[in-house]
Gaussian input, Z-matrix of N, CA and C with variables (Angstrom, degrees):
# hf/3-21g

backbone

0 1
 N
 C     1     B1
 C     2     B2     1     A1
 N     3     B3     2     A2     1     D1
 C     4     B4     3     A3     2     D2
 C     5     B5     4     A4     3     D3
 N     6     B6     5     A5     4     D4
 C     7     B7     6     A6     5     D5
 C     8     B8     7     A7     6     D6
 N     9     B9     8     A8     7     D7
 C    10    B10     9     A9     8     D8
 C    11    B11    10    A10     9     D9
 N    12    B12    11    A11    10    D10
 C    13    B13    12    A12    11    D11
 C    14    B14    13    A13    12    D12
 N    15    B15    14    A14    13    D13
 C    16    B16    15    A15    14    D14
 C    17    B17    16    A16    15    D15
 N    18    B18    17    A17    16    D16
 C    19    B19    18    A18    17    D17
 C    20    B20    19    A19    18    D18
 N    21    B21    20    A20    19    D19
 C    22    B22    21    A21    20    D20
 C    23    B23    22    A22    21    D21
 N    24    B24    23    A23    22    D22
 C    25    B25    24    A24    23    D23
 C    26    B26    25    A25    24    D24
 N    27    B27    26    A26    25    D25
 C    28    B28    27    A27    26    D26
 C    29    B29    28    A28    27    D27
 N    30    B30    29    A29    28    D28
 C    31    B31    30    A30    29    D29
 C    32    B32    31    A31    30    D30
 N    33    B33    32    A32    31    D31
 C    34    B34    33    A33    32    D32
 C    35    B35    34    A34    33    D33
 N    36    B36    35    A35    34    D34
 C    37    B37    36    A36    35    D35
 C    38    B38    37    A37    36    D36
 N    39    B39    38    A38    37    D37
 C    40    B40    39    A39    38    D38
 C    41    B41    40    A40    39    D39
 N    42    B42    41    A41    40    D40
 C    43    B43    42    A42    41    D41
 C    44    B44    43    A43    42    D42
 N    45    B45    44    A44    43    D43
 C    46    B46    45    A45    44    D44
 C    47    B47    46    A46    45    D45
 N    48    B48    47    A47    46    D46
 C    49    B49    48    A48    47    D47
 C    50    B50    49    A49    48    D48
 N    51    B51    50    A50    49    D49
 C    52    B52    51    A51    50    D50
 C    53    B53    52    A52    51    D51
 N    54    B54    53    A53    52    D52
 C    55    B55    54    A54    53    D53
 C    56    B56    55    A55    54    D54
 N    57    B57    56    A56    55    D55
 C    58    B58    57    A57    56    D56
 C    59    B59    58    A58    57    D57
 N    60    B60    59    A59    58    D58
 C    61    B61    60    A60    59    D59
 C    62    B62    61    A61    60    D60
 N    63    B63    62    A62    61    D61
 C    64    B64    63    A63    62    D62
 C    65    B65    64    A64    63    D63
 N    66    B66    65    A65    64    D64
 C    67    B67    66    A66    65    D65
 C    68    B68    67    A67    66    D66
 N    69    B69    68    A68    67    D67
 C    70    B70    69    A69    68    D68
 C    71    B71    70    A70    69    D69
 N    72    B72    71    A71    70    D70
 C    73    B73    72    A72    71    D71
 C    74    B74    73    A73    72    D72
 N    75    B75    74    A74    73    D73
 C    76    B76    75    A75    74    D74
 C    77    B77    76    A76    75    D75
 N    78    B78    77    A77    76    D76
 C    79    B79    78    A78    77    D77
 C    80    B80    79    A79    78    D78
 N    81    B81    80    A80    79    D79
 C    82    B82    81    A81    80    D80
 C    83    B83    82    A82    81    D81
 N    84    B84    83    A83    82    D82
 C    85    B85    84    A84    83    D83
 C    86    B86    85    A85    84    D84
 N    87    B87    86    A86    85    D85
 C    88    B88    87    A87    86    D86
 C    89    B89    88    A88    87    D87
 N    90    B90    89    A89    88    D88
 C    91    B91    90    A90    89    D89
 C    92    B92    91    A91    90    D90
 N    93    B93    92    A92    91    D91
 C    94    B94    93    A93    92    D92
 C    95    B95    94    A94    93    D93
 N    96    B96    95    A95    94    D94
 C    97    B97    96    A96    95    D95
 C    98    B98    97    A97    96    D96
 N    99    B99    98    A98    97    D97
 C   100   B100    99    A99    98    D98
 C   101   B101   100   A100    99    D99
 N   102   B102   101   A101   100   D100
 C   103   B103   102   A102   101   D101
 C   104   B104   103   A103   102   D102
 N   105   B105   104   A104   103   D103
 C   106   B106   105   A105   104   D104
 C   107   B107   106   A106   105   D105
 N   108   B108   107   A107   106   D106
 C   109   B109   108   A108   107   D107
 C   110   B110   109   A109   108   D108
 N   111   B111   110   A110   109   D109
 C   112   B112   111   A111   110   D110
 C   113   B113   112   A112   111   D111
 N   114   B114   113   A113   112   D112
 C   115   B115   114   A114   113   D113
 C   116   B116   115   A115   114   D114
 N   117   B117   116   A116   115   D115
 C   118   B118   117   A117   116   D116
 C   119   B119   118   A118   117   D117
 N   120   B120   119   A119   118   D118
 C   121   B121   120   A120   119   D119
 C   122   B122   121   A121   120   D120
 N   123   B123   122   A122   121   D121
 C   124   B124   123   A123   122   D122
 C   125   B125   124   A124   123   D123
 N   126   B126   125   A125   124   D124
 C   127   B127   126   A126   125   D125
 C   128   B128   127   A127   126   D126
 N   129   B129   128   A128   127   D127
 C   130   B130   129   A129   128   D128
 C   131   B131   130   A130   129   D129
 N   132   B132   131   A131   130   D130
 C   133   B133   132   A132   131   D131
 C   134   B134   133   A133   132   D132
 N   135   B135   134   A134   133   D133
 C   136   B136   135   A135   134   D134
 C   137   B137   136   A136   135   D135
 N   138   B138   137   A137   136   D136
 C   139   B139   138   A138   137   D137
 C   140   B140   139   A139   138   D138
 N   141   B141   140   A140   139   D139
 C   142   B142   141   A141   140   D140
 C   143   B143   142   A142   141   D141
 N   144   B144   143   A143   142   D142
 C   145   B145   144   A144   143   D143
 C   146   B146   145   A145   144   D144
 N   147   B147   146   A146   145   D145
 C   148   B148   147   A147   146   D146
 C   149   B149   148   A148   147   D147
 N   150   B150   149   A149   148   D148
 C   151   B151   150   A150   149   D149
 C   152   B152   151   A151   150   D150
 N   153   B153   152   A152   151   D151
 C   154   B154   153   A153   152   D152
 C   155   B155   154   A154   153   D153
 N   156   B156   155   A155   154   D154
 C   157   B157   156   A156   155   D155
 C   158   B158   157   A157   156   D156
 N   159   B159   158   A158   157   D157
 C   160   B160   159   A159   158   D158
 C   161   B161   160   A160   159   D159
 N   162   B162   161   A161   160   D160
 C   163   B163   162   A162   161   D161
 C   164   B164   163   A163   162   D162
 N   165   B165   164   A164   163   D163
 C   166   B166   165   A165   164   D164
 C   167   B167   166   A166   165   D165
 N   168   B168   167   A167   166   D166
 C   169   B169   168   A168   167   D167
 C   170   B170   169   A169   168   D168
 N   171   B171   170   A170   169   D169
 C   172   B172   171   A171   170   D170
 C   173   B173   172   A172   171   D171
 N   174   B174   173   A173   172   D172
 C   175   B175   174   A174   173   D173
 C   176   B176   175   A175   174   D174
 N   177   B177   176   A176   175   D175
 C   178   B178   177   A177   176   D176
 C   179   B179   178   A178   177   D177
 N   180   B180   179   A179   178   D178
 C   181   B181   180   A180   179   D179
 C   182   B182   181   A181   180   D180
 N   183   B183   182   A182   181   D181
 C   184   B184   183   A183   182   D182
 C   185   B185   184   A184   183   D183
 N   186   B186   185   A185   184   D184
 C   187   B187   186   A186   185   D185
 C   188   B188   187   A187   186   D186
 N   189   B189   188   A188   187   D187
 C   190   B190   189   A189   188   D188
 C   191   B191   190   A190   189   D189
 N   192   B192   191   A191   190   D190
 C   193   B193   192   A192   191   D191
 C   194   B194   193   A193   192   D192
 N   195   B195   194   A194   193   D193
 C   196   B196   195   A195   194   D194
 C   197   B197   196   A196   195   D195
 N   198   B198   197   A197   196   D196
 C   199   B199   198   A198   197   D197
 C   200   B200   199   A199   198   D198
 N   201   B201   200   A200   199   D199
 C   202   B202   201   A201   200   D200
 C   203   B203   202   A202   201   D201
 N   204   B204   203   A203   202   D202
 C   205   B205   204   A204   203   D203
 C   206   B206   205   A205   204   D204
 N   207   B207   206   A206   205   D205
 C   208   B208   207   A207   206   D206
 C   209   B209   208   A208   207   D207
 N   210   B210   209   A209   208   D208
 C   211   B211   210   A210   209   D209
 C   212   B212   211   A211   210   D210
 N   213   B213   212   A212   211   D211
 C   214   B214   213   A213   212   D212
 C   215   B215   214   A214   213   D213
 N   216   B216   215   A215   214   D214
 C   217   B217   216   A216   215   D215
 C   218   B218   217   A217   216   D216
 N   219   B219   218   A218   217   D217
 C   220   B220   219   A219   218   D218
 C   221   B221   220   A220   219   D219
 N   222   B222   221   A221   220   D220
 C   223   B223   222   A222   221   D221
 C   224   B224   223   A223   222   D222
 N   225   B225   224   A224   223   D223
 C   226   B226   225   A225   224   D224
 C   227   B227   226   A226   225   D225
 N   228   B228   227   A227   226   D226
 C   229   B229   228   A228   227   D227
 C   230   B230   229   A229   228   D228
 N   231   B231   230   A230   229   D229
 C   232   B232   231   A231   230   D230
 C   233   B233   232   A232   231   D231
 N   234   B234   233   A233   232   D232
 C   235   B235   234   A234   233   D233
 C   236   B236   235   A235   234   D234
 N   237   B237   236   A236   235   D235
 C   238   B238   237   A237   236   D236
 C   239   B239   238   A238   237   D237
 N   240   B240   239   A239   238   D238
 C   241   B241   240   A240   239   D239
 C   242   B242   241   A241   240   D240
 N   243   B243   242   A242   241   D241
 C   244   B244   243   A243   242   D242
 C   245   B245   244   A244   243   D243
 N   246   B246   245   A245   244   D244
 C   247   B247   246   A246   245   D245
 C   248   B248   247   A247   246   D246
 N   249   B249   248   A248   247   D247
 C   250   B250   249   A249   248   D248
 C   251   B251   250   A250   249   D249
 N   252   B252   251   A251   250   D250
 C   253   B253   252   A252   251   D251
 C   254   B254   253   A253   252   D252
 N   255   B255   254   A254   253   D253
 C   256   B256   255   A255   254   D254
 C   257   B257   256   A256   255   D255
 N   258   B258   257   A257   256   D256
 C   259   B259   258   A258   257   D257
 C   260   B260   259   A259   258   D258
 N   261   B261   260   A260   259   D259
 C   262   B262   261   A261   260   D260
 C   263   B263   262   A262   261   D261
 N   264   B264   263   A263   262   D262
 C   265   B265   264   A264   263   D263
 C   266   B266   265   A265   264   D264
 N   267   B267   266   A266   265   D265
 C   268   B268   267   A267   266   D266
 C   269   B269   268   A268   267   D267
 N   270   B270   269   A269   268   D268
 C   271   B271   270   A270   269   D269
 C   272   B272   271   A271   270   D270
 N   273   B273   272   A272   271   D271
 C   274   B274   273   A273   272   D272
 C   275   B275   274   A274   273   D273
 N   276   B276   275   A275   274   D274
 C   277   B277   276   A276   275   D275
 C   278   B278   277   A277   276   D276
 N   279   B279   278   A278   277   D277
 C   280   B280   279   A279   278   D278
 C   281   B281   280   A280   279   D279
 N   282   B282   281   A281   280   D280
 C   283   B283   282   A282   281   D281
 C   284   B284   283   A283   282   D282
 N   285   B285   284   A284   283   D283
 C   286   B286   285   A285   284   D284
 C   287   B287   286   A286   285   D285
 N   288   B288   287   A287   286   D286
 C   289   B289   288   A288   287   D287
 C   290   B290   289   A289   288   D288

   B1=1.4475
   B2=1.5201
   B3=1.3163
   B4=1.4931
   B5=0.9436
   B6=1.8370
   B7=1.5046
   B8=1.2733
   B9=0.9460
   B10=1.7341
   B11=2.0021
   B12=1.5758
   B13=1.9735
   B14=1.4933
   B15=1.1066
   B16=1.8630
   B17=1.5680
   B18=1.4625
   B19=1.6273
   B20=1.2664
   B21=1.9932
   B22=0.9001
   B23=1.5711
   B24=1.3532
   B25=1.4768
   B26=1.3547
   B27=1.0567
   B28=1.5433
   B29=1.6887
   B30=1.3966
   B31=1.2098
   B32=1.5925
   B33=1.7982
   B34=1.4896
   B35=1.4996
   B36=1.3425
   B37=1.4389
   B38=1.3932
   B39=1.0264
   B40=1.3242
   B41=1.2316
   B42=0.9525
   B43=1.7850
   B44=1.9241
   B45=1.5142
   B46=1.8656
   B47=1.6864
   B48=1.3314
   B49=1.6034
   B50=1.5556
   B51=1.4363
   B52=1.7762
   B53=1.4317
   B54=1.6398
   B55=1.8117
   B56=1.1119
   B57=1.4153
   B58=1.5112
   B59=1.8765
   B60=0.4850
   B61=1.8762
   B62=1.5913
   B63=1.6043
   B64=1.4628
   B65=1.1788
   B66=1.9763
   B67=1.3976
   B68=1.8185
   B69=1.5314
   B70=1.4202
   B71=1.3556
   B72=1.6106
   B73=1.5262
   B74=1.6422
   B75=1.3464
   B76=1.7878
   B77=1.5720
   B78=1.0810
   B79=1.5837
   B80=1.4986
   B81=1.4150
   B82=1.4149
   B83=1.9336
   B84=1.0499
   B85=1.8336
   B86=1.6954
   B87=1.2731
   B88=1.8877
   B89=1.2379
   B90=1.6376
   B91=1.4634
   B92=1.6965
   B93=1.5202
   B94=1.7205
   B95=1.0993
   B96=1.4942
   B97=1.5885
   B98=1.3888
   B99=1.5879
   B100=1.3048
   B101=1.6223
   B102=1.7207
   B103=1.0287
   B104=1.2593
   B105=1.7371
   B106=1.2944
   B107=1.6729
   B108=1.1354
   B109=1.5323
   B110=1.7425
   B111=1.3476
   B112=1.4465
   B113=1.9961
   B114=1.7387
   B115=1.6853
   B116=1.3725
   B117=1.0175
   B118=1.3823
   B119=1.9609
   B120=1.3301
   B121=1.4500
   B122=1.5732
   B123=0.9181
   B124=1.9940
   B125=1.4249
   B126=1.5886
   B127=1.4283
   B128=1.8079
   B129=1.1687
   B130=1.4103
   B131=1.3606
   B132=1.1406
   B133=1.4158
   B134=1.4196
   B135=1.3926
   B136=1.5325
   B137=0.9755
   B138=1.3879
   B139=1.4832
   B140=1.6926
   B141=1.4611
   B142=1.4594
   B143=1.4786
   B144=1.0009
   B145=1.4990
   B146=1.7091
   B147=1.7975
   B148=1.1582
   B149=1.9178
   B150=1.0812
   B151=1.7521
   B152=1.9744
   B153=1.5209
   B154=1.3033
   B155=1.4210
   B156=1.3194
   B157=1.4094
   B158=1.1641
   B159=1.4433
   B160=1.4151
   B161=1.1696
   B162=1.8424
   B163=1.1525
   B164=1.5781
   B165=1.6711
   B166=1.2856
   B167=1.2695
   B168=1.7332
   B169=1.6826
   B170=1.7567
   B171=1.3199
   B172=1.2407
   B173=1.2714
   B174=1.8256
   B175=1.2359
   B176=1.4376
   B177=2.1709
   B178=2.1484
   B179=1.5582
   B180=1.4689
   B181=1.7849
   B182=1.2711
   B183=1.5963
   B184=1.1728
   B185=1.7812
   B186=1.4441
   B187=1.4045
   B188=1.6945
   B189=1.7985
   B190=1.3894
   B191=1.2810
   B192=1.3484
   B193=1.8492
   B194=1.5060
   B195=1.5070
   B196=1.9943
   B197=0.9898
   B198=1.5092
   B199=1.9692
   B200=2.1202
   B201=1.1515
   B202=1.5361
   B203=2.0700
   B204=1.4707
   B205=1.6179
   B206=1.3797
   B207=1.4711
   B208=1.5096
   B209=1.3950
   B210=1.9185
   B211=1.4577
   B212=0.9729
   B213=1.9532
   B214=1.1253
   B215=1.1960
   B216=1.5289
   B217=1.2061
   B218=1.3368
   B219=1.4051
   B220=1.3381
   B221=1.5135
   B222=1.2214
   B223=1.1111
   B224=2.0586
   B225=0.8966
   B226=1.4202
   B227=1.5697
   B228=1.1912
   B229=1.7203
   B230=1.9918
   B231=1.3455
   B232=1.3873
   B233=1.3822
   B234=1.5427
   B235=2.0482
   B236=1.8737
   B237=1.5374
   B238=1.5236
   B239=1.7718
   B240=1.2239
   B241=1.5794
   B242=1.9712
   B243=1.2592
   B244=1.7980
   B245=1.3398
   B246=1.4348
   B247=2.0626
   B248=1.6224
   B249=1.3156
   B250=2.1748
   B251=2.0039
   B252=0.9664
   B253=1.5431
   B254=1.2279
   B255=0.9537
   B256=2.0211
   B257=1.0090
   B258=1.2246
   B259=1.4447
   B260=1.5913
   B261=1.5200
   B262=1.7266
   B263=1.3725
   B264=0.8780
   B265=1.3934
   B266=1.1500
   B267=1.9999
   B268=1.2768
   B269=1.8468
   B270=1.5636
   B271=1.5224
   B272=1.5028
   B273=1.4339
   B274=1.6075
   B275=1.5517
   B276=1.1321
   B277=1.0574
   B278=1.9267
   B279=1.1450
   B280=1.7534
   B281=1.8774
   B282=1.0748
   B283=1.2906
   B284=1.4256
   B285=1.7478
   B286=1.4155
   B287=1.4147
   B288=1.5439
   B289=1.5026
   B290=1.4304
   A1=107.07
   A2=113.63
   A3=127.29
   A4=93.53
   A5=128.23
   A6=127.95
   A7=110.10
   A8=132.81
   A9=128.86
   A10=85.70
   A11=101.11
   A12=95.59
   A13=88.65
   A14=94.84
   A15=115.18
   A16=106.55
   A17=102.96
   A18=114.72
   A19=91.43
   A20=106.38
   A21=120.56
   A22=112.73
   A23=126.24
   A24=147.41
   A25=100.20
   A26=142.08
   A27=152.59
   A28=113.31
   A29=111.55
   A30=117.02
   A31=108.36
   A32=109.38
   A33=113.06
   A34=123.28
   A35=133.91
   A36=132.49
   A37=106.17
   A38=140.60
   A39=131.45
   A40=132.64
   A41=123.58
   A42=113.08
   A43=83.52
   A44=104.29
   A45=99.62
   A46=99.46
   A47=116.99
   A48=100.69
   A49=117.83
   A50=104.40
   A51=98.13
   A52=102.64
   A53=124.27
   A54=112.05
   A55=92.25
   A56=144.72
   A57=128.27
   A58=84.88
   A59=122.14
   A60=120.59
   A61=108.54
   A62=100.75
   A63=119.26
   A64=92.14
   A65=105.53
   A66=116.17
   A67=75.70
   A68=102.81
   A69=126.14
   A70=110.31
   A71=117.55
   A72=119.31
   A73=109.73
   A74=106.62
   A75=110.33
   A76=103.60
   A77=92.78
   A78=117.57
   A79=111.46
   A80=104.48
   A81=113.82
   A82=87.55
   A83=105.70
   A84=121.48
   A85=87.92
   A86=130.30
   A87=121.39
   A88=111.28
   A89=104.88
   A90=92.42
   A91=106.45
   A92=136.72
   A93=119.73
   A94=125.74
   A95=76.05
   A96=102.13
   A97=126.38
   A98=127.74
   A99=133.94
   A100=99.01
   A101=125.11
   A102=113.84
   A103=144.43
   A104=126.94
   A105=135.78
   A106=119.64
   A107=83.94
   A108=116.59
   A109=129.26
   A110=123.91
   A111=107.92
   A112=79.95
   A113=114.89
   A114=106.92
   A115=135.70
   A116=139.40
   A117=124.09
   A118=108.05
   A119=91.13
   A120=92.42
   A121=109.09
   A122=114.27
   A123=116.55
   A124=102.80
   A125=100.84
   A126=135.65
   A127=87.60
   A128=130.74
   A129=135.03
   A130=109.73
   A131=124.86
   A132=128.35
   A133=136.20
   A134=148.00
   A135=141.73
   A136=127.82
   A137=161.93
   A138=144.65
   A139=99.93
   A140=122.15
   A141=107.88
   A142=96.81
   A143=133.30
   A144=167.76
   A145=116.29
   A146=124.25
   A147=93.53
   A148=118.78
   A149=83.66
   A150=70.61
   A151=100.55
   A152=113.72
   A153=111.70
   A154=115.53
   A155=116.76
   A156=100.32
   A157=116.75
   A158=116.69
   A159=140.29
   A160=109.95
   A161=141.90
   A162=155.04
   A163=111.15
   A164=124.74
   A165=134.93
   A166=87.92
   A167=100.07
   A168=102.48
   A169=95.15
   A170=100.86
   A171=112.71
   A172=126.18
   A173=129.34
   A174=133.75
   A175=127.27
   A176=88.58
   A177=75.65
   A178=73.39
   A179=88.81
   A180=116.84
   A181=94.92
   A182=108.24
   A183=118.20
   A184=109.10
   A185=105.55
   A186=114.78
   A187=100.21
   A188=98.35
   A189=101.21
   A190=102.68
   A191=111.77
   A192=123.29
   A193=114.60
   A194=103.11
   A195=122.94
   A196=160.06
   A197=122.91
   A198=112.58
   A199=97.30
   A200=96.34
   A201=140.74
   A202=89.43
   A203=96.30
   A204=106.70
   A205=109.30
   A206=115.40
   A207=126.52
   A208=113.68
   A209=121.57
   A210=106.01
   A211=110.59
   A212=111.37
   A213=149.65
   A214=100.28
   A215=143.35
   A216=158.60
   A217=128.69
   A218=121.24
   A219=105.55
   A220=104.67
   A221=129.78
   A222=130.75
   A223=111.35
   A224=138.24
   A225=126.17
   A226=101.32
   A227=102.77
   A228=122.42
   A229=101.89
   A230=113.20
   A231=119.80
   A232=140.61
   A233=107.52
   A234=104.52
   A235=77.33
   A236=96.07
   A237=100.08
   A238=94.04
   A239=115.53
   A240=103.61
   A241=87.89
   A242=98.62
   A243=102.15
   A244=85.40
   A245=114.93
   A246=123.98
   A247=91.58
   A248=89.33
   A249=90.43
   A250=92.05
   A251=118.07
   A252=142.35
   A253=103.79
   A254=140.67
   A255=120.46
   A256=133.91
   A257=113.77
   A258=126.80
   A259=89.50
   A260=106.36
   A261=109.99
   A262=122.63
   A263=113.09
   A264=123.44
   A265=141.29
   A266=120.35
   A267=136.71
   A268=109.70
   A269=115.78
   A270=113.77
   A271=100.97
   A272=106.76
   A273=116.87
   A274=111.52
   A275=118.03
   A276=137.04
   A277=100.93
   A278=114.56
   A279=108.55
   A280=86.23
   A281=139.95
   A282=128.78
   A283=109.42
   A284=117.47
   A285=127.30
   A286=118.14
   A287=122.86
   A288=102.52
   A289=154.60
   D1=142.92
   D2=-166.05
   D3=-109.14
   D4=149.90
   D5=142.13
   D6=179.28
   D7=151.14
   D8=-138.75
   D9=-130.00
   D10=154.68
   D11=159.44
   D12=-126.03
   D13=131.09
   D14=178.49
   D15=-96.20
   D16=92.91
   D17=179.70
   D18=-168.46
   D19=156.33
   D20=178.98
   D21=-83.15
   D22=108.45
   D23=179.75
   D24=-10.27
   D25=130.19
   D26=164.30
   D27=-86.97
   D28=-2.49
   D29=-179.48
   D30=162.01
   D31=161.32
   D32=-173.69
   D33=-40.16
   D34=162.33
   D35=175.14
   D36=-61.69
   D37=-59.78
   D38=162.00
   D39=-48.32
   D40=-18.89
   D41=175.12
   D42=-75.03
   D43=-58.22
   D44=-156.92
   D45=-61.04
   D46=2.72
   D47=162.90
   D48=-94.19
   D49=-21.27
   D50=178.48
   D51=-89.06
   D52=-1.12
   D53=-179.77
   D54=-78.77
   D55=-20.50
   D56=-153.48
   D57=-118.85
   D58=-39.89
   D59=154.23
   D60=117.51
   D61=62.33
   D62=179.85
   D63=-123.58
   D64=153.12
   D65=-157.85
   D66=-128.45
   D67=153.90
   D68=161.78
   D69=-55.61
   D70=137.61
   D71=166.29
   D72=-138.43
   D73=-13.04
   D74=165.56
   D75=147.44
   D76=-163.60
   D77=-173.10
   D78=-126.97
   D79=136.01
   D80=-150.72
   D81=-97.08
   D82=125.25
   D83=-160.53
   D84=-69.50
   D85=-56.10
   D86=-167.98
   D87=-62.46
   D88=-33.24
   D89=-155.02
   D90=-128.16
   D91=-172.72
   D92=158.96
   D93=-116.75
   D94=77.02
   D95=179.13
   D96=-117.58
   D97=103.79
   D98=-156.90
   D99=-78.46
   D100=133.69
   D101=148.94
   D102=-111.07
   D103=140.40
   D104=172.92
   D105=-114.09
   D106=154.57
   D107=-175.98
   D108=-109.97
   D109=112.03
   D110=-169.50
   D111=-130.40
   D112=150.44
   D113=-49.70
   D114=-50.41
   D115=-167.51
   D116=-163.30
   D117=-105.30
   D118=10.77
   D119=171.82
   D120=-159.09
   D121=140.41
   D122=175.09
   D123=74.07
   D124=158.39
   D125=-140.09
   D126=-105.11
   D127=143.48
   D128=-22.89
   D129=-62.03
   D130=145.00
   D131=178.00
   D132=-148.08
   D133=109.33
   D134=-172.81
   D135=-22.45
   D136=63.71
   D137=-153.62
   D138=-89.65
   D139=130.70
   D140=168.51
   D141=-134.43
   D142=153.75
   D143=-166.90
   D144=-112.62
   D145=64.94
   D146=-172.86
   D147=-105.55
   D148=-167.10
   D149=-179.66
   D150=-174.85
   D151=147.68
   D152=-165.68
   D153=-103.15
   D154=134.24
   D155=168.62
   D156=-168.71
   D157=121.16
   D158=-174.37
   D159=83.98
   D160=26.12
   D161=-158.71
   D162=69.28
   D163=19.84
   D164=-170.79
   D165=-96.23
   D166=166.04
   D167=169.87
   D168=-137.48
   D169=113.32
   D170=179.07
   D171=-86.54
   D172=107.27
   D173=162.92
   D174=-92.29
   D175=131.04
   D176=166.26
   D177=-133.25
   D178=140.67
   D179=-171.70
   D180=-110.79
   D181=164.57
   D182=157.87
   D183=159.18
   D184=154.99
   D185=-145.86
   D186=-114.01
   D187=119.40
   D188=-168.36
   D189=-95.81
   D190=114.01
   D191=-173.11
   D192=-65.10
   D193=-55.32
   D194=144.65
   D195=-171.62
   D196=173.34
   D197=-153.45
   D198=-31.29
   D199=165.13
   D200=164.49
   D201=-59.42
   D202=107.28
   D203=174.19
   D204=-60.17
   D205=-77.47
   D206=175.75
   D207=-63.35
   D208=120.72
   D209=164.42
   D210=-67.05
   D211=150.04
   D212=175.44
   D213=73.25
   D214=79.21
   D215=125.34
   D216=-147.76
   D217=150.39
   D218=-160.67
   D219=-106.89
   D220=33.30
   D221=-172.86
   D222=-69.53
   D223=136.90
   D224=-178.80
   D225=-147.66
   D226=170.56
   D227=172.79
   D228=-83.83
   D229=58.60
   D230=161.27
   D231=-75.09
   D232=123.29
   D233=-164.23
   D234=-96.81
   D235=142.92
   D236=169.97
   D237=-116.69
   D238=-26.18
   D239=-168.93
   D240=-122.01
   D241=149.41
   D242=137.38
   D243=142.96
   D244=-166.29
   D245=-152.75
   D246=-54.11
   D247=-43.33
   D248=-133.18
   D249=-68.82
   D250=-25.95
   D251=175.39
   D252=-71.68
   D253=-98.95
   D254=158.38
   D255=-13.83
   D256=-22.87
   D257=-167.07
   D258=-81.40
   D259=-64.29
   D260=173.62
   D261=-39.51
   D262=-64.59
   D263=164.46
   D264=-36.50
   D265=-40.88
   D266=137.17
   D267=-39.82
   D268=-54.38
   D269=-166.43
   D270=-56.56
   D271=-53.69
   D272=-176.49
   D273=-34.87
   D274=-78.56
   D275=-154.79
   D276=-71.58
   D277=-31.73
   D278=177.41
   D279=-80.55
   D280=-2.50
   D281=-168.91
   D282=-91.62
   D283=-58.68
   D284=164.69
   D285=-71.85
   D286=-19.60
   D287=166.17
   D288=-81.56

């Protein structure tokens, strides 16, 4: 799930990922796109993808059901839409606004 909050940042991308209580997991090498993780360990888990632009804060969410079967691919059992995924997304967004 996509959806951006259009405000000028109140502070670095990382602090506004640990207020909503996502932990660092890297930087996505193609693109600039920082990744986090809520919880910060074990399956089911938040994955969000953010990235900045034009003082926007760009989210693509989505809920990793579990680990990557085959090592070295990132393929997973991922919900991008449905309640429990909105639901995040509602918390997020009443959190940074």
């Amino acid at each position: 799930m996509k959806f951006i909050i259009k405000e000028p940042l109140k502070d670095n991308i990382y602090n506004l990922a640990r207020k909503i209580g996502y932990h660092f997991q890297g930087k996505e090498k193609e693109q600039e796109e920082l990744s986090f993780v809520r919880p910060p360990r074990g399956y089911p888990r938040f994955h969000i993808y953010l990235k900045v632009e034009n003082d926007n804060l760009i989210f693509n969410l989505h809920l990793d059901q579990k680990r990557p079967i085959y090592k070295g691919t990132t393929a997973h059992s991922g919900e991008y839409e449905g309640e429990i995924v909105e639901k995040e997304a509602k918390r997020i967004k009443q959190i940074l606004q």
